[in-house]
N, C-alpha and C positions, 0 to 999 in steps of 0.2 A: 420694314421690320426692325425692332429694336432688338438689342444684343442679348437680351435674359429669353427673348422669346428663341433666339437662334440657338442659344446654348441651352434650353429645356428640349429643345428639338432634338439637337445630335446627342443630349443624355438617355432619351429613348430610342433612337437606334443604333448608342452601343452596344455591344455583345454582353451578356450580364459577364460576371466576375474580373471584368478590364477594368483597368484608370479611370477616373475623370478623366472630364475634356483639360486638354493643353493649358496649363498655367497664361500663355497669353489669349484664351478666350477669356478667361475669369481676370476680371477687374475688380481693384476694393471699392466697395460705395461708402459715400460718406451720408451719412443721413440716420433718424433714430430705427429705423429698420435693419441696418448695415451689422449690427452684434445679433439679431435672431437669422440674418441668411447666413453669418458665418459659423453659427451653431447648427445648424444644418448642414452648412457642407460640411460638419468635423465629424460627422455623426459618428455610429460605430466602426471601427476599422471593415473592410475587406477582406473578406482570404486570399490571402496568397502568399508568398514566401517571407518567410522570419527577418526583417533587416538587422535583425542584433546577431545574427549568426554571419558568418565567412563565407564567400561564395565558393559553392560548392564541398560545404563539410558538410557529413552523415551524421545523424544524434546513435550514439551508440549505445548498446542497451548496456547498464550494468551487472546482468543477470550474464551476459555472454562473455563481456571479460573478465566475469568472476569465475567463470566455467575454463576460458582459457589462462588463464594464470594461473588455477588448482592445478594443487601436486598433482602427477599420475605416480599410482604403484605400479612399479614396472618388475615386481618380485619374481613374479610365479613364469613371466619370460625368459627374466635371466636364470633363475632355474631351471629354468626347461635349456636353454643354451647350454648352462655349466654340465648339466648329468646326459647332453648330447655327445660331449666328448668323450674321446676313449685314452686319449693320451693321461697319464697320470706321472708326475712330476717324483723324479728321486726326492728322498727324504730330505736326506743331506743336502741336494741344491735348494728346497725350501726354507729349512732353517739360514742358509744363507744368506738369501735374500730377506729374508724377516730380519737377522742381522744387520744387515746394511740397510735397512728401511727405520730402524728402532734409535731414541734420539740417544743421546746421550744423558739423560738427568736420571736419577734414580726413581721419579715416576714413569719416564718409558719404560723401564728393566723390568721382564717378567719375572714372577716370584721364584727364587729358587727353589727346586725340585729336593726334598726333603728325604732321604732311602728310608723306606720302611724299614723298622727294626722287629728282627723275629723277635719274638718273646723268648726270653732266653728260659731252658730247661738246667736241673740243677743236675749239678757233675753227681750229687753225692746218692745213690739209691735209697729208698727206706731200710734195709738190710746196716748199711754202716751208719743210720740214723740209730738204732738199735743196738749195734754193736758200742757207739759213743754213748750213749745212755748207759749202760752197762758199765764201762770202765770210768765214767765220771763220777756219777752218782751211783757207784755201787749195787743196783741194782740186777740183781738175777734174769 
């Protein structure tokens, strides 16, 4: 039996999706047939595992670490935390600590508190408006 018959042999009773045979069953031939049998053995690749990837890395989808690296709003829980409480903080220690949290440059300082000013009313009645009419300009 010559050797192309042995090795056509054991390529039909390998299990479909394995190797070829053994690199030492395949020999190069030299001869002007030798470039059409080794275009055939090149043929299409095989399925089976990626050799340009790492053994044992996962392809991960971009769709899933773009879902886990989005922000979450976490508003409406801490909300629900902050108005679970019933403790409510003195005034006075609040502005304290805002105080001591606030930097120093004149853009941390909040704006000064400005006192409303009443509208001021006038001392003098219409009555001594009339009476000064009268004694200025002589009028009756």
């Amino acid at each position: 039996m010559s050797a192309s018959l042995l090795r056509r042999g054991l390529e039909l009773l390998e299990a479909p999706g394995r190797g070829k045979a053994s690199p030492g069953l395949q020999r190069g031939r030299d001869g002007p047939r030798a470039a059409g049998a080794a275009r055939r053995r090149k043929r299409a690749p095989e399925p089976g595992r990626n050799k340009a990837t790492v053994k044992g890395r996962v392809v991960k989808s971009a769709i899933e670490d773009y879902h886990k690296k989005k922000a979450v709003n976490h508003l409406t829980a801490n909300l629900q935390y902050m108005l679970k409480g019933r403790f409510v903080a003195n005034k006075a220690i609040t502005e304290q600590v805002l105080a001591q949290n606030r930097g120093r440059k004149s853009k941390d300082q909040p704006p000064k508190k400005v006192a409303k000013k009443k509208p001021e009313g006038t001392v003098f009645t219409e009555e001594d408006f009339r009476k000064f009419e009268r004694e200025y300009f002589g009028r009756p």
